[in-house]
N, C-alpha and C positions, 0 to 999 in steps of 0.2 A: 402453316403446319402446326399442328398442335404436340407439345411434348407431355406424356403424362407419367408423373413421379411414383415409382410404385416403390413398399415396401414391404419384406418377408423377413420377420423373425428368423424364422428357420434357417435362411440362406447369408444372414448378414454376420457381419466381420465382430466376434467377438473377445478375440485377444488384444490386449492394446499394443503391442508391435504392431498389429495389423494396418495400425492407423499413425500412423510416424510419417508416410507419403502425404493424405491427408492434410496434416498436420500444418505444410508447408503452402496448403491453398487456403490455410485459413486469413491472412490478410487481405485477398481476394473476395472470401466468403464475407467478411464485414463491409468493407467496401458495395457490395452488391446489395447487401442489405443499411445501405448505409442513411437511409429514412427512416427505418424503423428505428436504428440504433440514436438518432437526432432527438425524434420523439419521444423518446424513453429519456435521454438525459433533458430533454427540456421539460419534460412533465416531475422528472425528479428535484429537477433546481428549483421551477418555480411551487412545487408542492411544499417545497421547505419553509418559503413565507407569503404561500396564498392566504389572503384576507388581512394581511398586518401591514399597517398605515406604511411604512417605510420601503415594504416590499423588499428587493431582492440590496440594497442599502443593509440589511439586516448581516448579510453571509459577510459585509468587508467590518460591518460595526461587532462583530461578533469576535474574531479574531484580535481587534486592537483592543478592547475590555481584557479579554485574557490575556492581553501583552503586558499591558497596563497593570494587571493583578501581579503578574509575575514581576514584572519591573522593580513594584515597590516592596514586594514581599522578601524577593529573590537577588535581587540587585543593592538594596538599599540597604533593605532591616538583614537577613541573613547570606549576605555577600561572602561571610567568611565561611562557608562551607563548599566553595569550589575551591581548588587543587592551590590558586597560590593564595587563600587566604587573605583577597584582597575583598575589598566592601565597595566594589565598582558593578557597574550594568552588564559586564562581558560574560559574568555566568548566568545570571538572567538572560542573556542573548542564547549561550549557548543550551540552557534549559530549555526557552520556547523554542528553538529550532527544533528540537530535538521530539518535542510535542504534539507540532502541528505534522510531523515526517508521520512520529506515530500512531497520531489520532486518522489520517488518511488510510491507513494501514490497517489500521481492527475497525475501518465503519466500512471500508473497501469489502475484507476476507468477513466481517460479522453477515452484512448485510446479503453476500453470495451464500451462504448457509443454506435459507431457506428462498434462495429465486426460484429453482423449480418448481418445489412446490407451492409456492404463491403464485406461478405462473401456468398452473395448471391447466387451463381452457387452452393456452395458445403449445404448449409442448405434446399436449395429444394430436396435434394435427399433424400428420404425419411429414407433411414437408415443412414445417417448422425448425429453422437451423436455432434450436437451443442455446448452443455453444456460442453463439452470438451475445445471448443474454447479457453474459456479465463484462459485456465492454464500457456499457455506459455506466454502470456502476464505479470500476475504476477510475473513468473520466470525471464522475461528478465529485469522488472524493480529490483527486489531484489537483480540479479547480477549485475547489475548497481550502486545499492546500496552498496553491499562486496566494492567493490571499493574502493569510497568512504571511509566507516565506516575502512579501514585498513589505508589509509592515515593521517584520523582522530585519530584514536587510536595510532600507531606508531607516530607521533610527539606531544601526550600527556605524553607519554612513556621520548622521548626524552627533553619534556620542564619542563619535573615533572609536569605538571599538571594533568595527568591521572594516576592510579594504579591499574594495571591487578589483580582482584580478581578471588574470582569463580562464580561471576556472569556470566563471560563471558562463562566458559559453559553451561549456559541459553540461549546462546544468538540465536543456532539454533530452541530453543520453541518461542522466541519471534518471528523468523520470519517466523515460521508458523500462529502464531497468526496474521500477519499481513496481509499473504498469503490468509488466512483462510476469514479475516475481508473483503478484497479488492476484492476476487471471488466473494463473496456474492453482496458485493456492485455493483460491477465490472455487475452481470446475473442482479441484477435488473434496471441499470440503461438500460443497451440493451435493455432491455423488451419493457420499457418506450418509448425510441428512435426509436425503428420501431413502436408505434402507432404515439408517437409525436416527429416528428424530432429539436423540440427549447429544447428539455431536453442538446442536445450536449451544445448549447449554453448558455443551464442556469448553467448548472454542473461548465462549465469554472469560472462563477460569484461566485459560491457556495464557491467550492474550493476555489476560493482566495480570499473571507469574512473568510472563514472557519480558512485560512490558519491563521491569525492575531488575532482571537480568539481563537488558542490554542497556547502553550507554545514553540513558534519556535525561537522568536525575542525576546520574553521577561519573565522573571523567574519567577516563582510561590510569592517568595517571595514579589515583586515588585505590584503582586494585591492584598495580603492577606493587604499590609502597606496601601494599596490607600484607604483612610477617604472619597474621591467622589463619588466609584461606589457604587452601591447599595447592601446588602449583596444578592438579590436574584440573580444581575447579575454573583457574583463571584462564589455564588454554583452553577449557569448554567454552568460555564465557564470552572468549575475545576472537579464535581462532574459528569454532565450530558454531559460531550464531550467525546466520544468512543477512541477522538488522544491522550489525555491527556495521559493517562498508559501507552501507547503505546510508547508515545516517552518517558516519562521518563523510561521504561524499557528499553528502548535502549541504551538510556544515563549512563545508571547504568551498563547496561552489557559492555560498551566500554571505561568503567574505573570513572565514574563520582560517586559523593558523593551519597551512600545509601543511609546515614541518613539523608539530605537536598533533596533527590528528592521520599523520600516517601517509599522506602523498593525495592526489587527486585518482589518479588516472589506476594506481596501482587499490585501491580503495573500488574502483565502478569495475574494474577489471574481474576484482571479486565478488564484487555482487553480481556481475552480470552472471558468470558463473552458478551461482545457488538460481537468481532467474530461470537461467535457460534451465536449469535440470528440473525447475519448480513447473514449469510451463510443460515440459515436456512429459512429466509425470503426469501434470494435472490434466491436461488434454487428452492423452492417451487412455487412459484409465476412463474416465469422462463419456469420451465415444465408444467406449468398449462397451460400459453399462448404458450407454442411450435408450437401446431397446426396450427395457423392463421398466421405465417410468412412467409410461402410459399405463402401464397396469398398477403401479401402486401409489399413484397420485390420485 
């Protein structure tokens, strides 16, 4: 028996409440399509260092150069500028944790900007599940991330600054949480971008206000002490930012002090939170405008 997929503008579901049910078949809907989603991150990984002698050696040597930078910059020469003013490798540690969380995070939501419409041939096709697109996206930046966060952990291991608890078997929840956060964010920034194409352009600005306004470069401790800012700016800062939990879970599962960066569980508890609202925003909103992309791609 043959099934054939029809669809109509006119008769299709375009408030995003309408697709909250939906919503809940989309792990299903990946799974299904789960060859296409393969070949998208295995064309994306190996695009990253096709034709260069070392090949895919490049994504783990990439990561320890920049550890490396930071180690002797951050660690060595300007150690006194985390919170206890000591000139050891822990703030160096706790900078590139913070970096590689981040940079997974704005190549993740950057790069979903313009997927539609760079994907334009295969979204006109009417049974084309879209919404799929940006799994592999977030997958190839969070293995980009593993990287990293092993370089990072293993010479915390090695300088005694870092100690393996059971946080770290948390740490595959954290990165769904983060998975979870950046699809969301990831379908509605696309959304945005095929009506107004300066979103790609503003996102870049966002992200890197963004970036300096949460705890990447500088430690909690460091604004709770600061007599300048204002107390409403620091409950924005610490209280109402979705990266906050997010990277201090990270920090915590990859060896860093529980009881200075806030808890584990109470930390991914929060992020999961801004996830799911992020996710359910982003997808809702997402398949409400599905329809009109064909026409303006």
């Amino acid at each position: 028996m043959t099934i054939v997929r029809t669809y109509d503008t006119a008769t299709a579901n375009r408030g995003p409440l309408r697709h909250l049910a939906s919503m809940l078949r989309y792990p299903a809907l990946v799974w299904e399509h789960r060859y296409m989603v393969q070949n998208f991150l295995r064309r994306d990984v190996l695009g990253r260092v096709n034709g260069s002698a070392l090949g895919v050696g490049w994504l783990l040597l990439q990561p320890m150069f920049q550890f490396a930078v930071y180690f002797v910059v951050f660690g060595l020469l300007f150690g006194g500028r985390s919170a206890s003013g000591e000139a050891t490798a822990r703030f160096a540690l706790y900078l590139f944790s913070g970096v590689i969380v981040w940079q997974a995070f704005a190549e993740a939501t950057t790069v979903s900007c313009s997927m539609i419409v760079d994907n334009g041939n295969l979204v006109k096709k009417v049974a084309f599940p879209s919404e799929a697109l940006f799994v592999h996206v977030g997958a190839v930046a969070l293995l980009v991330y593993l990287l990293g966060a092993v370089i990072c952990l293993a010479t915390g291991l090695v300088t005694g600054v870092a100690s393996v608890g059971w946080p770290l078997l948390g740490l595959p929840v954290v990165l769904l949480v983060q998975f979870l956060f950046t699809l969301g964010l990831g379908m509605l920034l696309a959304n945005a971008f095929v009506f107004v194409r300066d979103v790609g352009q503003l996102w870049r600005i966002v992200v890197s206000a963004w970036m300096f306004l949460s705890p990447v470069f500088w430690e909690p401790d460091l604004l709770r002490s600061n007599d300048k800012l204002p107390p409403g700016l620091v409950a924005l800062v610490m209280d109402w930012n979705p990266m906050y939990p997010l990277l201090m879970a990270h920090r915590i599962a990859l060896g860093g002090d529980e009881a200075a960066l806030g808890g584990f569980w109470p930390q991914v508890g929060c992020a999961a939170l801004w996830a799911g609202g992020a996710f359910v925003v982003g997808y809702t909103v997402f398949m409400s405008r599905k329809h009109k992309y064909a026409d303006l791609i």
